[in-house]
C-alpha positions as a printed Julia matrix, in Angstrom:
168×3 Matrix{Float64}:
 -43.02  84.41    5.71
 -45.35  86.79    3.84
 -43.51  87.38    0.95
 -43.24  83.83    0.66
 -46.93  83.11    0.75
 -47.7   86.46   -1.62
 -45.21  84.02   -3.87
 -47.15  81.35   -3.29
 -50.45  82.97   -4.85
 -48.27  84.45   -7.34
 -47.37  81.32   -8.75
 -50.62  80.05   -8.41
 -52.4   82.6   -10.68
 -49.55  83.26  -13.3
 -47.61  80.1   -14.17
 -49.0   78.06  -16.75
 -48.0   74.28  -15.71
 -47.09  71.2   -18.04
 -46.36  67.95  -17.14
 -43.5   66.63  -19.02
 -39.99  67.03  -17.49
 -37.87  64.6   -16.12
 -34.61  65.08  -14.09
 -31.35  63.85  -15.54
 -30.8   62.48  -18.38
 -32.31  58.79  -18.02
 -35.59  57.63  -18.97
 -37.11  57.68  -15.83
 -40.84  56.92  -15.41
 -41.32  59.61  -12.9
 -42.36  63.03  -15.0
 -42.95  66.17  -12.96
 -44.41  69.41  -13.84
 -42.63  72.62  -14.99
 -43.64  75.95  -16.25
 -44.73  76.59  -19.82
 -42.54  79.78  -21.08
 -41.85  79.5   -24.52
 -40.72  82.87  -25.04
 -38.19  83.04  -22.27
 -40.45  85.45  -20.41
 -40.95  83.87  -17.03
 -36.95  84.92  -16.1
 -37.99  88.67  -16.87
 -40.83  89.09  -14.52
 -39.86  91.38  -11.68
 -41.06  88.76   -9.27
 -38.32  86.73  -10.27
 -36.02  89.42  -10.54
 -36.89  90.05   -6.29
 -36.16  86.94   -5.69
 -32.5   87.01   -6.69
 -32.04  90.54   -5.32
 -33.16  88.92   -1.7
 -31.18  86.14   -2.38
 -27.96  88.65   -2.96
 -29.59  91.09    0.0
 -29.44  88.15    2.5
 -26.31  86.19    1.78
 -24.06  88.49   -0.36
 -23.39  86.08   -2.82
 -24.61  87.56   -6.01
 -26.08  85.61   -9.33
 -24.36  87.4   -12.45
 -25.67  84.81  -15.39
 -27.49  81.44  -15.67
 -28.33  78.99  -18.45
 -31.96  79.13  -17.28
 -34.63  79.65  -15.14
 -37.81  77.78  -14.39
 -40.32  76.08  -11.68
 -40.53  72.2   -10.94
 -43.84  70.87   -9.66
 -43.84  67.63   -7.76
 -46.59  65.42   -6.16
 -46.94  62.64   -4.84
 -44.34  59.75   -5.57
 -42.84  60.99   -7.93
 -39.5   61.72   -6.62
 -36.72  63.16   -9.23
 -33.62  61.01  -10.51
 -29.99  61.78   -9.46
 -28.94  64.45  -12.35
 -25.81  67.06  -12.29
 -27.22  70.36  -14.03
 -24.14  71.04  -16.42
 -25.72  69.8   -20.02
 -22.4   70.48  -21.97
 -19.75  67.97  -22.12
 -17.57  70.19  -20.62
 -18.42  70.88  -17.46
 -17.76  74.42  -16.26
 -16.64  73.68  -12.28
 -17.75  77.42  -11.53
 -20.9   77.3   -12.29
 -23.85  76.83   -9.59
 -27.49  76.07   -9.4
 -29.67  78.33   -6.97
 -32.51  76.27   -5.82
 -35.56  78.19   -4.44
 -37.98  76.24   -1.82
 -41.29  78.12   -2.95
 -44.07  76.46   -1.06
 -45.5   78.82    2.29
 -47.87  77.49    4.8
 -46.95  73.42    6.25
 -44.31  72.38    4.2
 -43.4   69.58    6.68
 -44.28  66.61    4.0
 -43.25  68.64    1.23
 -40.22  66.55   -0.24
 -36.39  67.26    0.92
 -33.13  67.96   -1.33
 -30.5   65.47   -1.69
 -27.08  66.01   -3.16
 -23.9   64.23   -3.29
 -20.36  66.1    -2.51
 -17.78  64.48   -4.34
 -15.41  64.58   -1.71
 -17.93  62.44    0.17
 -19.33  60.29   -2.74
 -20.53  57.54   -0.67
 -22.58  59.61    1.63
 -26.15  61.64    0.71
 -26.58  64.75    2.23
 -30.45  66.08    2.85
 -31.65  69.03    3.08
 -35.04  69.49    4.79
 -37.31  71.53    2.5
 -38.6   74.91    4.37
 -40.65  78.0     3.16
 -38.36  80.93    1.61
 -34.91  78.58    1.8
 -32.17  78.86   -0.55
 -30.26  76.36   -1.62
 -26.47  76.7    -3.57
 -24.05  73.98   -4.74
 -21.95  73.41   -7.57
 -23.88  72.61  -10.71
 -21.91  69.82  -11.12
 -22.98  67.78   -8.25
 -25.34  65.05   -8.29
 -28.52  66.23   -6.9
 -32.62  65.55   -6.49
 -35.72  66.63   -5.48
 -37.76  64.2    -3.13
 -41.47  64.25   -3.57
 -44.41  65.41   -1.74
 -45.51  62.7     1.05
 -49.36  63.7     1.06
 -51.08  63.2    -2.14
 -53.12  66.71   -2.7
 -49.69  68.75   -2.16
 -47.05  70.06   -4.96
 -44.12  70.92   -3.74
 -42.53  73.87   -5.79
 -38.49  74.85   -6.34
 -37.46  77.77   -8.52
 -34.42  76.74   -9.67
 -31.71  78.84  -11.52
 -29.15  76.03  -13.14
 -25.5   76.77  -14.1
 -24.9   80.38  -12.65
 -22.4   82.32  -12.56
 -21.77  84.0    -9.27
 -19.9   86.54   -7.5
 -19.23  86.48   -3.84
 -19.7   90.1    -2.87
């Protein structure tokens, strides 16, 4: 839990915020914030870098490549739209998105995952948001980010979209 909230602070005194994104392709009203990097340097910060080693470290699954790295910033109401996270039109079925649940302290309002298994397309599966948790699926599954219930909150994923990895 420590390392999560050192994180935390981390975040909260390096990452330079703009609200802009949206999930998925549509034009969805609901814009959330991500971090400014325009010179791709966010990925090389050894912060980052610790975060994929633990990642490896705790589950022995190891991230090789990805398309890109970056932080989402949601508040209040402003849940994300279904989106897969393959942007080519042809979709790699290896290829994974590592999501990152960033937020320490009570994180009990702070906004679930939901995703949709193909073999199960009538069925959303949720996955309760927690402090430090990782989160793996296919980049090609339909997927969101639920908001923050209180309205002075962000909730925070660092998400690495269409990796390659190796199970060690």
């Amino acid at each position: 839990q420590e390392e999560i909230k050192v994180f935390d602070r981390w975040i909260a005194d390096n990452v330079s915020w703009v609200y802009h994104s949206r999930s998925g392709e549509e034009k969805s009203e609901n814009r959330f914030f991500t971090n400014h990097d325009p010179d791709d340097s966010f990925e090389k910060l050894p912060e980052i870098r610790q975060i994929l080693l633990d990642f490896t470290l705790a589950t022995g699954i190891q991230v090789k490549n990805y398309e890109r790295v970056y932080l989402n910033g949601q508040t209040y109401g402003l849940d994300g739209t279904w989106h897969n996270d393959i942007r080519t039109l042809h979709s790699n079925e290896n290829l994974y998105t590592l999501l990152y649940m960033a937020n320490s302290g009570n994180v009990s309002n702070a906004g679930n995952f939901e995703y949709i298994d193909p073999a199960n397309p009538g069925y959303v599966e949720t996955v309760e948001y927690t402090s430090g948790r990782f989160v793996l699926f296919p980049a090609t599954w339909q997927h969101r980010g639920l908001a923050t219930t209180l309205k002075n909150q962000i909730r925070m994923t660092l998400a690495f979209k269409a990796c390659e990895v190796e199970f060690l």
